[in-house]
C-alpha positions as a Markdown table, in Angstrom:
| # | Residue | x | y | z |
|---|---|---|---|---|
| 1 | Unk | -73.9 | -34.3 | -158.4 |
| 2 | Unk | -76.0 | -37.6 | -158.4 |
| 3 | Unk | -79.0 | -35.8 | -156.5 |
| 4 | Unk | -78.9 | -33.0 | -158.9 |
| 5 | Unk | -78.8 | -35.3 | -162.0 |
| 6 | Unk | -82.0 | -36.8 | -160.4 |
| 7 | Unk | -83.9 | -34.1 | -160.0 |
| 8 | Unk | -83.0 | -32.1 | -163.2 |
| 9 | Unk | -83.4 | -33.2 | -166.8 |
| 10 | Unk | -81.5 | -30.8 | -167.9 |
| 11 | Unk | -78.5 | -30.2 | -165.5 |
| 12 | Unk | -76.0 | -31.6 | -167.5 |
| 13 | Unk | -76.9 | -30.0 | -170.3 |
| 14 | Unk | -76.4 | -26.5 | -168.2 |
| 15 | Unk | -73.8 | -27.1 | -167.0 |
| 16 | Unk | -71.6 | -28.3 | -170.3 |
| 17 | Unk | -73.2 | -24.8 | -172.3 |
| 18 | Unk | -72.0 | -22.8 | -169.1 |
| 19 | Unk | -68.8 | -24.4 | -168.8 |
| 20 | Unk | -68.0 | -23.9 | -172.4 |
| 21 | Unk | -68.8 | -20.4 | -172.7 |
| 22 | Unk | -66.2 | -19.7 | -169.6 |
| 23 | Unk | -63.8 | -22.0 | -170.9 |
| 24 | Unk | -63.9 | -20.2 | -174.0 |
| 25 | Unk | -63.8 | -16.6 | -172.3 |
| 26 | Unk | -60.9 | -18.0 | -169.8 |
| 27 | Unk | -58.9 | -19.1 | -172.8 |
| 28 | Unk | -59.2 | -15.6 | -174.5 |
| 29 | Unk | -58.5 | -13.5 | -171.1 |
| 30 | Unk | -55.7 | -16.0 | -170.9 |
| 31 | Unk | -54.1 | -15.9 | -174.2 |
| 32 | Unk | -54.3 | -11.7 | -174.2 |
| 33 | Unk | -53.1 | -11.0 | -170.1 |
| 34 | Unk | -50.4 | -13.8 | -170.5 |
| 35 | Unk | -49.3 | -12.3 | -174.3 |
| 36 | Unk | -48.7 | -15.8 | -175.7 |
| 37 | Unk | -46.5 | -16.3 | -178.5 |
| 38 | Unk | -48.1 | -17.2 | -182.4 |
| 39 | Unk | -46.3 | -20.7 | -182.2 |
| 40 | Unk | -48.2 | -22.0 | -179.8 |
| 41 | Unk | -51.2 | -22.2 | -182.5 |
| 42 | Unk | -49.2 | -25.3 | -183.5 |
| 43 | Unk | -50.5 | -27.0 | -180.6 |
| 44 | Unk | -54.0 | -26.5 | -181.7 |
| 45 | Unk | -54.5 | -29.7 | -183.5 |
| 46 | Unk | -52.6 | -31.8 | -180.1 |
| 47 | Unk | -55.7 | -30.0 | -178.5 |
| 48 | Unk | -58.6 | -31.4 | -181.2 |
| 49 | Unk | -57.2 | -34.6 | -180.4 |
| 50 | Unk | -58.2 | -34.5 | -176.8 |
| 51 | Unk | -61.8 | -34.7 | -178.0 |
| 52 | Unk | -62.0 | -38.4 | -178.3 |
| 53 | Unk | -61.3 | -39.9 | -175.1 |
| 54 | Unk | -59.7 | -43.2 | -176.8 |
| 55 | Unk | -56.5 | -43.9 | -174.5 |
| 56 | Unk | -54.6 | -44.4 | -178.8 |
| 57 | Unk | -55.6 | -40.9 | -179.3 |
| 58 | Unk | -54.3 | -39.6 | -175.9 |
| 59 | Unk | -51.3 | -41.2 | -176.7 |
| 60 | Unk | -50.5 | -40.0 | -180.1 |
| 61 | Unk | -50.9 | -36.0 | -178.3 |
| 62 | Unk | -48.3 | -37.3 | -176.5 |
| 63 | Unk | -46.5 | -38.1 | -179.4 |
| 64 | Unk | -47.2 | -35.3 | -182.0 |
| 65 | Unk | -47.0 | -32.3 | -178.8 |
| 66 | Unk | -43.5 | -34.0 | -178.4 |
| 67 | Unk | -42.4 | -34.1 | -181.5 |
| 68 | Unk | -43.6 | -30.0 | -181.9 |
| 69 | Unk | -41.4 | -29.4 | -179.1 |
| 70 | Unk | -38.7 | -31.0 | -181.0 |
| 71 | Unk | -38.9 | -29.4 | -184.3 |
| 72 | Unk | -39.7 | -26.1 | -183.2 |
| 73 | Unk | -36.8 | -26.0 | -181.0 |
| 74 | Unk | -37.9 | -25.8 | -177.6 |
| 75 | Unk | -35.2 | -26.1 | -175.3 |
| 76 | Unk | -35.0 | -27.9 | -171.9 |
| 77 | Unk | -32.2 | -30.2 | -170.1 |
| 78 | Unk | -32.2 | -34.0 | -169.7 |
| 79 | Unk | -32.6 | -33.3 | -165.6 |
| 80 | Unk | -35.7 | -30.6 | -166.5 |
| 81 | Unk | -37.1 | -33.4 | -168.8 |
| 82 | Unk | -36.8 | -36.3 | -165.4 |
| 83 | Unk | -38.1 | -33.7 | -163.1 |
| 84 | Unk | -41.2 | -32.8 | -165.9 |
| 85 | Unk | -42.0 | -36.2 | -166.2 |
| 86 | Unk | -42.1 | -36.9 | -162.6 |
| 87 | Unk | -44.5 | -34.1 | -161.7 |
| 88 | Unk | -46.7 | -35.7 | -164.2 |
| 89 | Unk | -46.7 | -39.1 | -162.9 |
| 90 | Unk | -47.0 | -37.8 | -159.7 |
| 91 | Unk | -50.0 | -35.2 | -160.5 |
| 92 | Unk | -51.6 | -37.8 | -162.5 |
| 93 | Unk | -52.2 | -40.1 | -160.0 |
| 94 | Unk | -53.2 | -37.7 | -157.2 |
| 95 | Unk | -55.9 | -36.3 | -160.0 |
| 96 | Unk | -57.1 | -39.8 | -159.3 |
| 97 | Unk | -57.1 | -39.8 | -155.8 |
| 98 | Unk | -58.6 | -36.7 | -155.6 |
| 99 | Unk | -61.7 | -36.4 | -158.0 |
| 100 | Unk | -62.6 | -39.8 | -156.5 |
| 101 | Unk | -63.3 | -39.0 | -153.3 |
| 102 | Unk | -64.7 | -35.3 | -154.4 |
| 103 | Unk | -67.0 | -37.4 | -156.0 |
| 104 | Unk | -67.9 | -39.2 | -152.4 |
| 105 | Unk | -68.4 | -35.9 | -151.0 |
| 106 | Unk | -65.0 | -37.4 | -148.7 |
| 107 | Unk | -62.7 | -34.1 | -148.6 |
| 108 | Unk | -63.4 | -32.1 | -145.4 |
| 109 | Unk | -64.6 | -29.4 | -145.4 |
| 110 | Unk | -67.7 | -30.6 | -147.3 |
| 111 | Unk | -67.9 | -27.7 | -150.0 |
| 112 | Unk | -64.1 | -28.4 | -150.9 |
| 113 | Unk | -65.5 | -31.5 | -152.6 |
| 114 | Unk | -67.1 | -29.4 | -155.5 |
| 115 | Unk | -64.4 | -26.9 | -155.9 |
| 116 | Unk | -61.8 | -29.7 | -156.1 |
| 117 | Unk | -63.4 | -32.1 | -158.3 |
| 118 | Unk | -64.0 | -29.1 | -160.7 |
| 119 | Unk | -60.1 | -28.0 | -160.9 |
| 120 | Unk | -59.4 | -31.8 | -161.2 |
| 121 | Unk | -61.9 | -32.2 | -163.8 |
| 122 | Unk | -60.1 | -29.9 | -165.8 |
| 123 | Unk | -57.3 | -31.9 | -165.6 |
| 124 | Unk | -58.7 | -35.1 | -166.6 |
| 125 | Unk | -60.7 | -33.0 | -169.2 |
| 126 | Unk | -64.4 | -34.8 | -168.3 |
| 127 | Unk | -65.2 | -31.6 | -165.9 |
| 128 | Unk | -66.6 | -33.1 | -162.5 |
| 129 | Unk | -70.3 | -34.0 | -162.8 |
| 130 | Unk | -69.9 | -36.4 | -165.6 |
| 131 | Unk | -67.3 | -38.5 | -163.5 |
| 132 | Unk | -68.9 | -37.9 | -160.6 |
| 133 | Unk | -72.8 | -39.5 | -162.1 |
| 134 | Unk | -70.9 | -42.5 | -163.7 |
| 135 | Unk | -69.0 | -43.6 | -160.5 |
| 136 | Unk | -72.3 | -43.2 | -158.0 |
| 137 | Unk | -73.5 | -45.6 | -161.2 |
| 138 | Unk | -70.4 | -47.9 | -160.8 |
| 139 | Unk | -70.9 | -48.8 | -157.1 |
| 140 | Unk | -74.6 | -49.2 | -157.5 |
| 141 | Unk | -73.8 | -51.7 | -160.0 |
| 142 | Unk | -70.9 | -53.3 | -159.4 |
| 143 | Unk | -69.6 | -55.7 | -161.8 |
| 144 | Unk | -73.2 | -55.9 | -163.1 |
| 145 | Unk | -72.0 | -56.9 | -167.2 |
| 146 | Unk | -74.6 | -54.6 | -168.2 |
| 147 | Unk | -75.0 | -51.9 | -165.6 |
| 148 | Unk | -71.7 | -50.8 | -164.2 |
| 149 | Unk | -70.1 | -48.2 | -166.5 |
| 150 | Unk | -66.6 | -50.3 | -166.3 |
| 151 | Unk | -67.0 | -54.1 | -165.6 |
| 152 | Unk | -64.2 | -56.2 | -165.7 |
| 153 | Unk | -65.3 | -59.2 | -168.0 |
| 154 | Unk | -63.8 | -62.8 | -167.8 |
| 155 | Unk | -60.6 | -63.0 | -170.3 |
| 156 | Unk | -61.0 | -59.7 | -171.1 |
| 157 | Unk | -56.8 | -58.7 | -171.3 |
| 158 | Unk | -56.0 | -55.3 | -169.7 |
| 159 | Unk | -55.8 | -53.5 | -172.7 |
| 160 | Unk | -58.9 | -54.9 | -174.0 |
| 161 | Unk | -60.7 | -53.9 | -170.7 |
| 162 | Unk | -59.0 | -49.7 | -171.4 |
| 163 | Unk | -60.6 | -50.2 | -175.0 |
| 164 | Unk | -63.9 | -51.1 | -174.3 |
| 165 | Unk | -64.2 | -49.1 | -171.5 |
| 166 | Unk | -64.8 | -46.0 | -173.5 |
| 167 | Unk | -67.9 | -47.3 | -175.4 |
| 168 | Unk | -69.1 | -48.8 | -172.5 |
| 169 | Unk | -69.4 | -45.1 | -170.6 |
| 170 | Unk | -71.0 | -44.2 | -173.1 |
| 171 | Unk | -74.0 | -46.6 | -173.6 |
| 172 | Unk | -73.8 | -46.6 | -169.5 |
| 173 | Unk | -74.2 | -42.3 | -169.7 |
| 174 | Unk | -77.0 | -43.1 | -172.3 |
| 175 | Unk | -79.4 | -45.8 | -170.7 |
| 176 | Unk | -79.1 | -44.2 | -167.1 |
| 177 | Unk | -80.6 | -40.8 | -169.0 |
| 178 | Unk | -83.4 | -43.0 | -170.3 |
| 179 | Unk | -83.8 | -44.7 | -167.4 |
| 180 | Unk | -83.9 | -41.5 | -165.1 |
| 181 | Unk | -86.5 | -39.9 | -167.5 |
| 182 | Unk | -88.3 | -42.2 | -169.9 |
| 183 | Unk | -89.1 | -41.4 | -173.8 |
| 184 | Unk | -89.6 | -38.5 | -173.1 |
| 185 | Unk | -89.1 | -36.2 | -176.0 |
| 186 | Unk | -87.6 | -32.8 | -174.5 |
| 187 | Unk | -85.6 | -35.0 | -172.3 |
| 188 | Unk | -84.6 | -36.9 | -175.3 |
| 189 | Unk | -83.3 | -33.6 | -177.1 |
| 190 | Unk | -81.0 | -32.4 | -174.0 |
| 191 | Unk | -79.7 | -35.7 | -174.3 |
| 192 | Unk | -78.9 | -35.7 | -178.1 |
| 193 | Unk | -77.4 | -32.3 | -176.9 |
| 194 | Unk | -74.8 | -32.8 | -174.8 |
| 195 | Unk | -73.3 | -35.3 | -177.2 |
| 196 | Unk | -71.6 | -32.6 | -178.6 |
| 197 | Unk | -71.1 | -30.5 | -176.3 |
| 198 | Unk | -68.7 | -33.3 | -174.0 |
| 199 | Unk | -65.9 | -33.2 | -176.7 |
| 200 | Unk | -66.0 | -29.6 | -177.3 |
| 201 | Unk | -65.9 | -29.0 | -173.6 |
| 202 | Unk | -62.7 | -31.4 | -173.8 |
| 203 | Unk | -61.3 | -29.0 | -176.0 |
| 204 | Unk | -61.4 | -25.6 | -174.4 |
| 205 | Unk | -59.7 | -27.7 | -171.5 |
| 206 | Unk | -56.9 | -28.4 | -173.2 |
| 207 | Unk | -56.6 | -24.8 | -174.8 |
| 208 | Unk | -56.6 | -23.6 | -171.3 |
| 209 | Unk | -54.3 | -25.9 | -170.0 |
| 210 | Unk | -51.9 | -25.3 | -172.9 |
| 211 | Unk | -51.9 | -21.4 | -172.6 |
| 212 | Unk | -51.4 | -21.2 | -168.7 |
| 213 | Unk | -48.8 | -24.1 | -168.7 |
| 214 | Unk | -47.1 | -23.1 | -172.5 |
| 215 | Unk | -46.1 | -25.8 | -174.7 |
| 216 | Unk | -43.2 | -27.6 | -173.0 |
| 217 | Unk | -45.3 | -27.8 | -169.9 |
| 218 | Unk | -48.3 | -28.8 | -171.6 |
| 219 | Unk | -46.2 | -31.7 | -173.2 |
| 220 | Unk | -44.3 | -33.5 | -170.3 |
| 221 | Unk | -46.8 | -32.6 | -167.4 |
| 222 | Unk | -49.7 | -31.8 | -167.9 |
| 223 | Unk | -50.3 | -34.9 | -171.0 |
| 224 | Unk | -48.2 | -37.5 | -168.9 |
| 225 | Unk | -50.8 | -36.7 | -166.0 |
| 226 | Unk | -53.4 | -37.1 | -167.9 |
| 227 | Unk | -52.0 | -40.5 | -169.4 |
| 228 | Unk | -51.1 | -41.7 | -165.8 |
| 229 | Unk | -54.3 | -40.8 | -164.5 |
| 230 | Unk | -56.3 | -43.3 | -167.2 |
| 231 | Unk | -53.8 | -45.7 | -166.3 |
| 232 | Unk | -54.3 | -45.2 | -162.7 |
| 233 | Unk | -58.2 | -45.6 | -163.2 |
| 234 | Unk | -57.2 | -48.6 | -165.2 |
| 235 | Unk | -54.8 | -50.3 | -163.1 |
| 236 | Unk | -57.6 | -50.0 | -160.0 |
| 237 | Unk | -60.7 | -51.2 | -161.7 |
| 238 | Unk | -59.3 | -53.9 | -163.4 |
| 239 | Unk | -57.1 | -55.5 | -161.2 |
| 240 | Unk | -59.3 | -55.2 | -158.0 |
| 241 | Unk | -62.7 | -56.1 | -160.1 |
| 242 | Unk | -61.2 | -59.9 | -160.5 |
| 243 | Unk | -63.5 | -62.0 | -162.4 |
| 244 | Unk | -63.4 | -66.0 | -160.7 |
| 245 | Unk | -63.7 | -69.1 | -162.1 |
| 246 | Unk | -67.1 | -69.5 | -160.7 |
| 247 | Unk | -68.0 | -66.1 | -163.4 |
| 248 | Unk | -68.6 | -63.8 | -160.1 |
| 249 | Unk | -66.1 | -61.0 | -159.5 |
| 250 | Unk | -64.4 | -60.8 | -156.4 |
| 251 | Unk | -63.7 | -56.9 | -155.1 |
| 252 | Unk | -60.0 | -57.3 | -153.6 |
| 253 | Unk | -57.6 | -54.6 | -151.4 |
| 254 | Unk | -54.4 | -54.1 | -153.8 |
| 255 | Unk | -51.2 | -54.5 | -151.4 |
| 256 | Unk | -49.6 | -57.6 | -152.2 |
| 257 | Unk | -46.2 | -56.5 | -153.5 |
| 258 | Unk | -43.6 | -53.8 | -153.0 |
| 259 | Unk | -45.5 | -51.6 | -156.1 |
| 260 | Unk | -48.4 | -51.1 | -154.7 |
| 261 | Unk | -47.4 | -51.1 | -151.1 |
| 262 | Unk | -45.3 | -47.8 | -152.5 |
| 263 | Unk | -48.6 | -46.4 | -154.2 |
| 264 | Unk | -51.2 | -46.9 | -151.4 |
| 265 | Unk | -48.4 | -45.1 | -148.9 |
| 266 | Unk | -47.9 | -42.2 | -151.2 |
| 267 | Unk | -51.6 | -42.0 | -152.4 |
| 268 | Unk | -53.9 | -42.1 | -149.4 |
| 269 | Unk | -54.2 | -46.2 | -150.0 |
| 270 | Unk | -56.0 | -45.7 | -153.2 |
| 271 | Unk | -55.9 | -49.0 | -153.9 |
| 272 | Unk | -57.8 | -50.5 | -151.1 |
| 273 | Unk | -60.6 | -50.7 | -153.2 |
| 274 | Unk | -62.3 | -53.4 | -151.5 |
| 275 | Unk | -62.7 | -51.4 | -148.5 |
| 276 | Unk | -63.2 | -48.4 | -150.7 |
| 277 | Unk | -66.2 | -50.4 | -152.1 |
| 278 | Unk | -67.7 | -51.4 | -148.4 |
| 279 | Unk | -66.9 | -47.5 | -147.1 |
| 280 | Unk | -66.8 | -45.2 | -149.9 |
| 281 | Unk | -67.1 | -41.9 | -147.8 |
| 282 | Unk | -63.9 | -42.5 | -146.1 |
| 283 | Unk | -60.8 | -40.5 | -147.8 |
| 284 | Unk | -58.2 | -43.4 | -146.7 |
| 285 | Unk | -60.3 | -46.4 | -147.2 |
| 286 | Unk | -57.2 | -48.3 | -145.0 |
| 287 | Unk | -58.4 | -46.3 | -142.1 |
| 288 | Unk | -61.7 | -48.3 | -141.3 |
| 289 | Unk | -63.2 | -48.0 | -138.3 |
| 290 | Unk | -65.1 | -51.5 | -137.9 |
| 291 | Unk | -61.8 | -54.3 | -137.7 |
């Protein structure tokens, strides 16, 4: 995805107008072969919401898609509710694990990487070449205040680092496009562009999700993932990007307690990220092969 960014002005604005347009027809082949009900236009508004990427707006779907399933009825046990819940937590953090190393070109066979990051990135509603661009960007500028599309600041508070994060992608997306191709003014247009087309894209996403999956699904799996997987993203960056007293970060493996001793068994080590950062092309980054 990186090479490709390099060597086309334009590939990102390609790829969001095509991805639209067949998000748009898959919703419509979806919602006519699957014969979805007229109540599930009530969900349409939890779906605008997932425009904005701000972890408050993600969190008041969660809210409002709930409280939909609760006026109109919707009907599931306590156990249904556990076992929902679960597979979201559970899929959430894999998304994680997954779209990660797609982006490292680390899933064997090699053109598996592509075709998973894609089905991920509909789950974490970016689509996979944005993520993709920004992380290459991360580890080429890691914990650079200014470069790195998610530094971890001195006294910044976790929740303060989740907030700011956002904007910070964003002016990172926009100075690595000027940086790439100058002042250009074509190059400046495609840019101006894609604004628009990122949120929209977001969208059709979560239409798509929300036909194939239906409302209760939609609710307790498929936003919980979605949730878990900012948190996971969260929980990694911050905590293993540790700003010292000296002001230089320190990159550090995450393994110290019984949580995350739990989490790196059940998710492929994810949060060795130090050894993630010094072998990034390895899908366990535990399993080094220089001790």
């Amino acid at each position: 995805m990186y090479k490709k960014f390099k060597k086309d002005p334009y590939f990102l604005q390609k790829y969001y107008v095509a991805s639209f347009v067949l998000l748009v027809l898959a919703c419509l082949g979806a919602f006519f072969i699957l014969d979805i009900e007229s109540e599930i236009l009530y969900w349409l508004p939890v779906c605008i919401l997932f425009s904005s990427t701000s972890f408050i707006s993600i969190l008041i779907s969660l809210f409002v898609s709930a409280l939909l399933c609760w006026k109109l009825n919707v009907d599931f046990s306590s156990l249904k509710l556990l076992v929902m819940l679960f597979c979201g937590i559970y899929s959430g953090i894999w998304a994680n694990v997954l779209i990660h190393n797609a982006s490292h070109g680390s899933i064997k066979p090699r053109w598996l990487n592509r075709l998973v990051g894609e089905i991920v990135g509909i789950q974490l509603l970016s689509g996979f070449p944005g993520f993709a661009i920004i992380h290459i960007e991360h580890h080429r500028h890691s914990d650079d205040l200014e470069k790195d599309p998610h530094p971890n600041p001195p006294n910044t508070s976790f929740w303060e680092y989740i907030d700011k994060t956002r904007a910070q992608l964003r002016i990172c997306f926009g100075r690595l496009y000027t940086e790439t191709w100058g002042n250009n003014e074509n190059y400046s247009k495609s840019w101006k562009r894609i604004r628009p087309l990122i949120p929209l894209n977001r969208i059709a996403r979560a239409i798509l999700i929300l036909i194939i999956l239906g409302p209760l699904y939609f609710t307790y799996i498929f936003i919980v993932s979605h949730i878990t997987t900012q948190l996971a993203f969260g929980v990694i960056n911050y905590y293993s990007h540790m700003p010292k007293k000296d002001g230089l970060t320190q990159i550090v493996n995450l393994d110290h307690n019984i949580v995350f001793k739990v989490l790196n068994r059940c998710f492929s080590e994810a949060f060795y990220h130090k050894n993630h950062h010094e072998k990034p092309y390895l899908f366990n980054p535990m399993k080094r092969t220089d001790w």
